[in-house]
C-alpha positions as CSV (number, residue, x, y, z in Angstrom):
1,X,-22.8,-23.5,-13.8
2,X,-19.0,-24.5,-13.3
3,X,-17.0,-24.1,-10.5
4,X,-13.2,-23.2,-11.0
5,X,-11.0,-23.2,-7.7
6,X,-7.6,-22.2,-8.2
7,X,-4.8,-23.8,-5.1
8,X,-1.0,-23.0,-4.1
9,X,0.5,-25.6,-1.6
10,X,-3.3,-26.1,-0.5
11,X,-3.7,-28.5,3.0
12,X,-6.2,-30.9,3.8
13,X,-8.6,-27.9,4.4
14,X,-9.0,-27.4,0.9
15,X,-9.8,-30.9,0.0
16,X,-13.0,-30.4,2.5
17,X,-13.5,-27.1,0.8
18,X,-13.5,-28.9,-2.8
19,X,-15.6,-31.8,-1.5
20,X,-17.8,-28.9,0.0
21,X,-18.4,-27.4,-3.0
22,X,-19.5,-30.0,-5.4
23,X,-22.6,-30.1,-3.4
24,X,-23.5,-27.2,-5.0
25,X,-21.9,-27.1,-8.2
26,X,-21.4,-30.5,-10.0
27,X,-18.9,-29.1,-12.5
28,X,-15.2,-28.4,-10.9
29,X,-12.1,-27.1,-12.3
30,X,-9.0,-27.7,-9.4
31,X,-6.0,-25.7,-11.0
32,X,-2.5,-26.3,-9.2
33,X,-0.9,-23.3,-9.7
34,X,3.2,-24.9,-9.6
35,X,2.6,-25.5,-6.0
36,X,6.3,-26.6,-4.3
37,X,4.5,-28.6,-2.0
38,X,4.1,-32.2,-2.2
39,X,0.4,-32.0,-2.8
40,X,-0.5,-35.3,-5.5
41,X,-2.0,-37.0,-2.5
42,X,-4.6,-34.3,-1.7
43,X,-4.7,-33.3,-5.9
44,X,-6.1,-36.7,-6.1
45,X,-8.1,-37.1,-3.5
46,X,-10.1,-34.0,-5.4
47,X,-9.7,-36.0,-8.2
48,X,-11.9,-38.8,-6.7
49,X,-14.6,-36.3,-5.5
50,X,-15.4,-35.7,-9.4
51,X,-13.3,-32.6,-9.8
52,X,-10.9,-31.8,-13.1
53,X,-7.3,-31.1,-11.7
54,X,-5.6,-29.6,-13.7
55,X,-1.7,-29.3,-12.7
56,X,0.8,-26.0,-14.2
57,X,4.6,-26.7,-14.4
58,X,5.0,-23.3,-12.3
59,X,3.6,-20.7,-10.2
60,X,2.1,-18.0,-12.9
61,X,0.0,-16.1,-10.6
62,X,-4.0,-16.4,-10.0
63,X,-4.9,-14.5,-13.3
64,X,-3.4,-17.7,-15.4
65,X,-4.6,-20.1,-12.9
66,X,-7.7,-18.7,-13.2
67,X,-8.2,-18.3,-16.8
68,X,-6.6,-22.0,-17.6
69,X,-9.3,-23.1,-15.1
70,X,-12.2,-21.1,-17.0
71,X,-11.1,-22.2,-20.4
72,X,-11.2,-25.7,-19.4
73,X,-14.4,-25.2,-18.0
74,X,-16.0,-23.9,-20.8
75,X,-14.3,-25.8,-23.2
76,X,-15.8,-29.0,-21.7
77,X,-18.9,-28.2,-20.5
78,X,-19.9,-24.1,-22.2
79,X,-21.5,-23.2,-18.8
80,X,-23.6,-19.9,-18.8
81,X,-22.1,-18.9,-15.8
82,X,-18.6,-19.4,-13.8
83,X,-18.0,-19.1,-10.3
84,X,-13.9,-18.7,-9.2
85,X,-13.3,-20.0,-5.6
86,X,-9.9,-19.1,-3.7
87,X,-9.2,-22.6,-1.5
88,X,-9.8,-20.7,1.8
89,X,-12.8,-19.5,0.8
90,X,-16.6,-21.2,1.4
91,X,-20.1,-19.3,1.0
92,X,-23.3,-20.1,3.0
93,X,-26.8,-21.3,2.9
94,X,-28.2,-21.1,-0.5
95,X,-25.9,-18.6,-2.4
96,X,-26.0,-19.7,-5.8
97,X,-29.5,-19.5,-6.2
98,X,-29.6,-16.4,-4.1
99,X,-27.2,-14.9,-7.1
100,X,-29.1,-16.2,-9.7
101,X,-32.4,-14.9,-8.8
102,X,-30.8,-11.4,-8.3
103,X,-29.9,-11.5,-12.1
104,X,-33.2,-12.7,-13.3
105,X,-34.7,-10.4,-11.3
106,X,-32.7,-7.4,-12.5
107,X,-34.5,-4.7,-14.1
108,X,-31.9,-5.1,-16.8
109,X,-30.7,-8.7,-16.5
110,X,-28.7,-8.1,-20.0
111,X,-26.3,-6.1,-18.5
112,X,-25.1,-8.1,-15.3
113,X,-22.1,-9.7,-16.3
114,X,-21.3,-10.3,-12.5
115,X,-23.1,-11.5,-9.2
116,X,-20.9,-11.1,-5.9
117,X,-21.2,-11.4,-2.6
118,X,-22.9,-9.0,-0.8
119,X,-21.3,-9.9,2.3
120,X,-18.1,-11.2,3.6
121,X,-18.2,-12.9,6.9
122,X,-21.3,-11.3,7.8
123,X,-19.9,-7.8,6.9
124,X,-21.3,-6.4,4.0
125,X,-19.6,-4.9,1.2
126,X,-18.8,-1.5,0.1
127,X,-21.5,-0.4,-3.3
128,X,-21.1,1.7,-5.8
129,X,-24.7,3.1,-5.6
130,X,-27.6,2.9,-3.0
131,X,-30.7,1.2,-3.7
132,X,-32.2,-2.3,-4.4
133,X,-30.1,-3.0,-6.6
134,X,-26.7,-2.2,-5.8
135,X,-23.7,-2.3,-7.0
136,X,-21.0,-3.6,-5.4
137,X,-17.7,-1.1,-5.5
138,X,-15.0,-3.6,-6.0
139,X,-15.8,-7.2,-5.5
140,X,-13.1,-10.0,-4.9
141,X,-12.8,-12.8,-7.6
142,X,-13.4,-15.6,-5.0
143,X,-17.4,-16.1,-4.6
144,X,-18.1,-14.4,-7.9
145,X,-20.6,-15.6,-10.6
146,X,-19.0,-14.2,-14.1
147,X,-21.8,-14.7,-17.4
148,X,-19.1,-16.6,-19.7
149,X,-20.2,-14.7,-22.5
150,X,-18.4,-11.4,-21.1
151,X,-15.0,-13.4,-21.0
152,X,-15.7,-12.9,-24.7
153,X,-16.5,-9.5,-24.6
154,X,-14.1,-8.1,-22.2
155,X,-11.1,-10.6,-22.3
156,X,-9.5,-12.7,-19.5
157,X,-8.2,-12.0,-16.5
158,X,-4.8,-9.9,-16.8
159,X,-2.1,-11.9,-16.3
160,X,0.7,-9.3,-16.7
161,X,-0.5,-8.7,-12.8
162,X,0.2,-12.0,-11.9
163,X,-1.4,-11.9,-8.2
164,X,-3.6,-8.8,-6.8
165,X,-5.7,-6.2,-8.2
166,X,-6.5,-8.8,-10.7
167,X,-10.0,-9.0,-9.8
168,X,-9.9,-5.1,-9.4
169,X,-8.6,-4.5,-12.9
170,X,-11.3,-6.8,-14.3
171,X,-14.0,-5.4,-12.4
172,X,-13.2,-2.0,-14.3
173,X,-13.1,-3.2,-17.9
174,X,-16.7,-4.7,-17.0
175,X,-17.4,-1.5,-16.1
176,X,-16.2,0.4,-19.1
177,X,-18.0,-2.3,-21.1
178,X,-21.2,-0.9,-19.7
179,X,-21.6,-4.2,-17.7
180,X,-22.4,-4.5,-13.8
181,X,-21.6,-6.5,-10.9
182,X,-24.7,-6.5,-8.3
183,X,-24.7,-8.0,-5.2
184,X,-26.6,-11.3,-4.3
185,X,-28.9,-10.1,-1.6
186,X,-28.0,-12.0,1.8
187,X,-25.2,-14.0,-0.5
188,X,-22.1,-14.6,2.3
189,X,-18.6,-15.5,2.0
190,X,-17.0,-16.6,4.0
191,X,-13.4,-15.8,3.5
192,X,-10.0,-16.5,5.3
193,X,-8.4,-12.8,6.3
194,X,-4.9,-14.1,6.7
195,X,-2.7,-12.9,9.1
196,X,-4.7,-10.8,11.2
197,X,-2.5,-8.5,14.2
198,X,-3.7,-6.3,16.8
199,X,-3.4,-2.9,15.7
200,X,-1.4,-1.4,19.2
201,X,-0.6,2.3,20.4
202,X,1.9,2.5,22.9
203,X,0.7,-0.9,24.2
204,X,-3.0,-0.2,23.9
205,X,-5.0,-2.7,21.3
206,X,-7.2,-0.1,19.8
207,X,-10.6,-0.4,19.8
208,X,-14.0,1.7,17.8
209,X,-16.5,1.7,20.2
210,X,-16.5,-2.0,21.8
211,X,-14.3,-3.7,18.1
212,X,-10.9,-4.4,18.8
213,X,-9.1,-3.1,15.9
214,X,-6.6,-5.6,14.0
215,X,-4.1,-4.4,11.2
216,X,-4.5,-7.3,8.6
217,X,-0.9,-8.3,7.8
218,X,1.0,-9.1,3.8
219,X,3.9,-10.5,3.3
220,X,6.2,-7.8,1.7
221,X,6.2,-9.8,-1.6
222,X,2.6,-9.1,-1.4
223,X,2.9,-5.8,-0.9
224,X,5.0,-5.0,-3.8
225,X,2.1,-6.6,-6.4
226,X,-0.6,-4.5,-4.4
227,X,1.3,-1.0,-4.6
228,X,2.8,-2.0,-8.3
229,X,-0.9,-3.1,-10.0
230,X,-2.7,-0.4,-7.6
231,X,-0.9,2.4,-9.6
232,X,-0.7,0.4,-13.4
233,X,-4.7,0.3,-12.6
234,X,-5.2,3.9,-11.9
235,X,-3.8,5.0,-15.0
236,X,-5.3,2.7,-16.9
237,X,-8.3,3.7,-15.7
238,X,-8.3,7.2,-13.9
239,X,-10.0,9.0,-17.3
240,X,-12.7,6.6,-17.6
241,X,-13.8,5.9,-13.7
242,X,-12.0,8.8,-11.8
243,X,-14.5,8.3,-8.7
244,X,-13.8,4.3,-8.4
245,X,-10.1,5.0,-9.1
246,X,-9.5,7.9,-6.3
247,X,-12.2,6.2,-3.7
248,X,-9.4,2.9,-3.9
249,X,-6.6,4.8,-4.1
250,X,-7.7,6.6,-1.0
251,X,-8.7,2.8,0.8
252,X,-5.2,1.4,-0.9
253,X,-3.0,4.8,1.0
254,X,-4.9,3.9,4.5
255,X,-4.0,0.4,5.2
256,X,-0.1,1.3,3.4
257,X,-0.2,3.7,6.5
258,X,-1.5,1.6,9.1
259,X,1.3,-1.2,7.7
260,X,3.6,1.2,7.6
261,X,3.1,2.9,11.1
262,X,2.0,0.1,12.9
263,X,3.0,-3.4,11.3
264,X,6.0,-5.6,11.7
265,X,8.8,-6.0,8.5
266,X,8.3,-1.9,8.0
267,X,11.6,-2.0,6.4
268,X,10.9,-4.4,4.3
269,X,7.0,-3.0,3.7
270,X,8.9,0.5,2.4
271,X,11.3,-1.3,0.4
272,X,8.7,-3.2,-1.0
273,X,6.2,-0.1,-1.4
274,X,9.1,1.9,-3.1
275,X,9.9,-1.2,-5.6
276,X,6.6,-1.0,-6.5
277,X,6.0,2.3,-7.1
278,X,9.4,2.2,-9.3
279,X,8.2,-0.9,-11.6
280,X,5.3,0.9,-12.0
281,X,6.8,4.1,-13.5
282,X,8.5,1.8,-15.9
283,X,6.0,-0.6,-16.8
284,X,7.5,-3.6,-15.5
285,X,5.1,-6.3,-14.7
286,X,4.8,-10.0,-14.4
287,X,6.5,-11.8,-11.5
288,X,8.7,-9.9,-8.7
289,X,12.1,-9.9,-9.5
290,X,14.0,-13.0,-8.2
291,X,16.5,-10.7,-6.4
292,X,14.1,-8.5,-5.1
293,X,11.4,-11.5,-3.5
294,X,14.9,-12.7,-1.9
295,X,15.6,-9.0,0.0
296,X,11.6,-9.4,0.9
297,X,12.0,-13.1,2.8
């Protein structure tokens, strides 16, 4: 087992995070994605704890921080199995083993290329399919177990995406592989949702039942990658998994509206949104246009 974390501008948090960590897995790939920070202090106190840091000359998005990270990892040590970490992200009590177990106990362990969380702070996760063995619909990268073998199989991560839907996309060419990703039972991530706002009507924080509701805030930058690689992955994949691809599309179009109606920037969230849907009619992918992530500040 290897461990491969990627970081952007990480604080002091994620040196506790990393140091975290290695008390599960002893091998640990740190990859500095081109942070603009001043971060050598805290790269090298990771560097002390026993992980590999490994430093890009520029930001190039999580898919090529990611898959730098898990070709260093198996380069060094050929691991069965990699596990991809965001910084912000830590899982509890005795989750790798949890996972492990639920692939050795699989009634066809051969094809479980992933093992995810089955919850995320304490809330589990949408499945695919009911059952003991479930699974999960469309698991984030961080908390992950990945069989290295399927790397060879399937490919990397695509970086054309640079940042979100990354996971996503990969999750589907598993799937068309005729691969699965179950859930660990009672494996829990625990993972940092950002920028969380109350979700307000005409002054009212709205609640279901007793919940207050929150609308879970993006940057517009962020935005543009999610409606951009939300539509290149439909048509990638609409003919081979038209249930998984309308079921996110459907999840994707709510929280656009509840951003849209409800969250601050909305200018900037439809210019964003409308960008996106443009690059992706044309193909354009890779990194936001400089001029365009300036009009999205």
């Amino acid at each position: 087992m290897a461990a491969v974390v990627s970081v952007f501008n990480p604080a002091a948090a994620a040196v506790e995070n990393v140091r975290w960590l290695l008390r599960y897995v002893s091998q640990v790939v740190v990859v500095n994605d081109g942070s603009t920070a001043e971060v050598s202090t805290l790269l090298g106190e990771m560097e002390a704890l026993g992980a590999v840091v490994i430093s890009l000359g520029a930001n190039s998005g999580i898919a090529a921080a990611l898959n730098t990270g898990i070709q260093a990892a198996r380069t060094r040590w050929a691991p069965e199995w990699v596990v991809t970490m965001d910084q912000d992200s830590r899982f509890n009590g005795d989750y790798i083993r949890q996972a492990l177990g639920a692939e050795k106990s699989s009634r066809d362990p051969e094809t479980v290329a992933m093992v995810c969380a089955q919850l995320h702070n304490g809330v589990p996760l949408p499945v695919l399919n009911a059952g003991p063995e479930a699974e999960v619909f469309d698991p984030m990268q961080s908390g992950t177990l990945i069989r290295s073998a399927v790397f060879d199989r399937v490919g990397y991560l695509d970086e054309s995406l640079f940042i979100d839907c990354v996971d996503s996309e990969f999750n589907a060419r598993v799937r068309n592989a005729g691969l699965r990703a179950i859930a660990g039972p009672g494996c829990n991530l625990e993972h940092s949702l950002g920028d969380a706002r109350p979700l307000r009507v005409l002054g009212w924080h709205a609640r279901l039942g007793q919940k207050k509701l929150f609308v879970h805030y993006h940057a517009p930058f962020r935005v543009y990658y999610i409606t951009r690689n939300s539509l290149v992955m439909a048509r990638r994949y609409f003919r081979q998994q038209p249930q998984w691809v309308i079921r996110r599309m459907g999840m994707e179009l709510q929280s656009h509206i509840v951003r849209l109606v409800y969250g601050p920037n909305r200018r900037k969230h439809v210019l964003a949104t409308v960008s996106g849907i443009r690059d992706a009619m044309r193909g354009r992918l890779g990194k936001i246009d400089e001029q365009l992530a300036a009009r999205l500040r």
